[in-house]
Structures are given as C-alpha cells and as structure tokens.
C-alpha positions as CSV (number, residue, x, y, z in Angstrom):
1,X,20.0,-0.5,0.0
2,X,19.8,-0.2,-3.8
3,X,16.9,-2.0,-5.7
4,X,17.1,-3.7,-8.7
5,X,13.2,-3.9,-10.4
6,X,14.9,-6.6,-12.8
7,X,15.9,-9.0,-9.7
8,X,13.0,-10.5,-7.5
9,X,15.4,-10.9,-4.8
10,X,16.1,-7.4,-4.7
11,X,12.6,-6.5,-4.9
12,X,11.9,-8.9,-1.6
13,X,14.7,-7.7,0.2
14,X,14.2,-3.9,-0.4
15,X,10.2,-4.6,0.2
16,X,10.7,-6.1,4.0
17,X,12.4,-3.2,4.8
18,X,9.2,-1.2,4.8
19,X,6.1,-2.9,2.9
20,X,3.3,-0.8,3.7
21,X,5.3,2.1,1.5
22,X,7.2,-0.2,-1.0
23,X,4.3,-2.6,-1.8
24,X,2.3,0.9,-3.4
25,X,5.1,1.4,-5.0
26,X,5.3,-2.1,-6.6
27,X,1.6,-1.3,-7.3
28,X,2.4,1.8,-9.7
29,X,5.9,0.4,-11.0
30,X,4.2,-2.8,-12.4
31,X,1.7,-0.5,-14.2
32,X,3.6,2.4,-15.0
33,X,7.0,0.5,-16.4
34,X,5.8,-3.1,-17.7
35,X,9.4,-4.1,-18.6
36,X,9.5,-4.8,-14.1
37,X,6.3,-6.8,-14.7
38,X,7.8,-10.1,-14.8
39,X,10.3,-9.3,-11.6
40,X,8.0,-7.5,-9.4
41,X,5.3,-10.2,-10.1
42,X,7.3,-13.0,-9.2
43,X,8.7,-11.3,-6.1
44,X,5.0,-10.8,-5.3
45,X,4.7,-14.6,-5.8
46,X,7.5,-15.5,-3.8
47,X,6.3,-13.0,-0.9
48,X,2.8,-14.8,-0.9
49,X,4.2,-18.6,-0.8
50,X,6.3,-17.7,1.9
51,X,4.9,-18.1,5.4
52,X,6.6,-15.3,7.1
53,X,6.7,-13.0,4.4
54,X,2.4,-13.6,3.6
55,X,1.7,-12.6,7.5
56,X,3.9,-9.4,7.1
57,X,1.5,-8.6,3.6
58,X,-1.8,-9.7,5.5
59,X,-0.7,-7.4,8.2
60,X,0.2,-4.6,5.6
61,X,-3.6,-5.1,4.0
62,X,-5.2,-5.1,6.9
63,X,-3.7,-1.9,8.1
64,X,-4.4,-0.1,4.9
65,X,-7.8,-1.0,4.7
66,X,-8.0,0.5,9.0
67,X,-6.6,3.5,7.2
68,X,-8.8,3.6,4.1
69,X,-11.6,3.3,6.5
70,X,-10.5,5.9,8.7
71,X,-9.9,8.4,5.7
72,X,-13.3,7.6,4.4
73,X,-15.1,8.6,7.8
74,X,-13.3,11.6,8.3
75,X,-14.5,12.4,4.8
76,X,-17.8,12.0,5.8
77,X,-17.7,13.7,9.0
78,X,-18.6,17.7,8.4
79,X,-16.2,20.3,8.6
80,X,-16.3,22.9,11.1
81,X,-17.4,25.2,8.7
82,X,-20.2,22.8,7.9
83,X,-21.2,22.7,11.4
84,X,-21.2,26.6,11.4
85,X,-22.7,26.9,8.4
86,X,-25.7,24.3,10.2
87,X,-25.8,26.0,13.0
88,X,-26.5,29.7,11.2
89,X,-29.1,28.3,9.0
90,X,-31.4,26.8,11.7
C-alpha cells in the first residue's frame, strides 16, 4: 500500500490498516511537514464523522491511554536495584 499525505482517501485507507501506529504518525507528520496539514486533517475529519471509522479511533485512544497508564506505573514501581538498595540501608 503506498500513501499519499496529499490525498485524504489515502490517508484513511493506509490508516485502517493499523491505526494505533499510523494515527502517531499522522500526529508528528501534521506538525513536522505542514504542507500534509490540510489532507491529514480532513482525513482526521472524515475518520471522526464516520460511525465505523470513530469506534476503531475510540478504541485506538482508549488503548493508548491502558498503555500510557501501564508505562506510568511501571515507572513508578522501584527497580530491583532500588529494592536492594532498600533493603541494605535498613
């Protein structure tokens, strides 16, 4: 599949395939190269208006805010290091 940031079809076709990874990627494109702006935000708009495509993104933001929960607990957990380091100071 080739993408075409200039073509919001595109952009929706190549973004079902695997929108957890391609809507980050939207995320940086849009900032990074503002000539895709205008494509990748109506693509955006056309994923939200759509009924089947909006369930796939709430499903893709509700899994990455699992994961960015996850990742911010096992930040806070101590390392085993941590625990040793505990341990030898008591």
């Amino acid at each position: 599949m080739q993408l075409k940031l200039t073509d919001p079809d595109s952009i929706i076709a190549w973004w079902q395939v695997f929108p957890e990874r391609h809507d980050s990627f939207l995320t940086y494109k849009i900032n990074a190269s503002p000539e895709f702006a205008p494509a990748i935000s109506e693509a955006r708009r056309r994923i939200a208006a759509d009924p089947v495509l909006a369930g796939l993104l709430r499903q893709v933001e509700q899994r990455t805010r699992q994961h960015e929960a996850q990742q911010a607990a096992f930040r806070e957990t101590p390392s085993a290091n941590e625990f040793l380091h505990r341990e030898l100071a008591a």
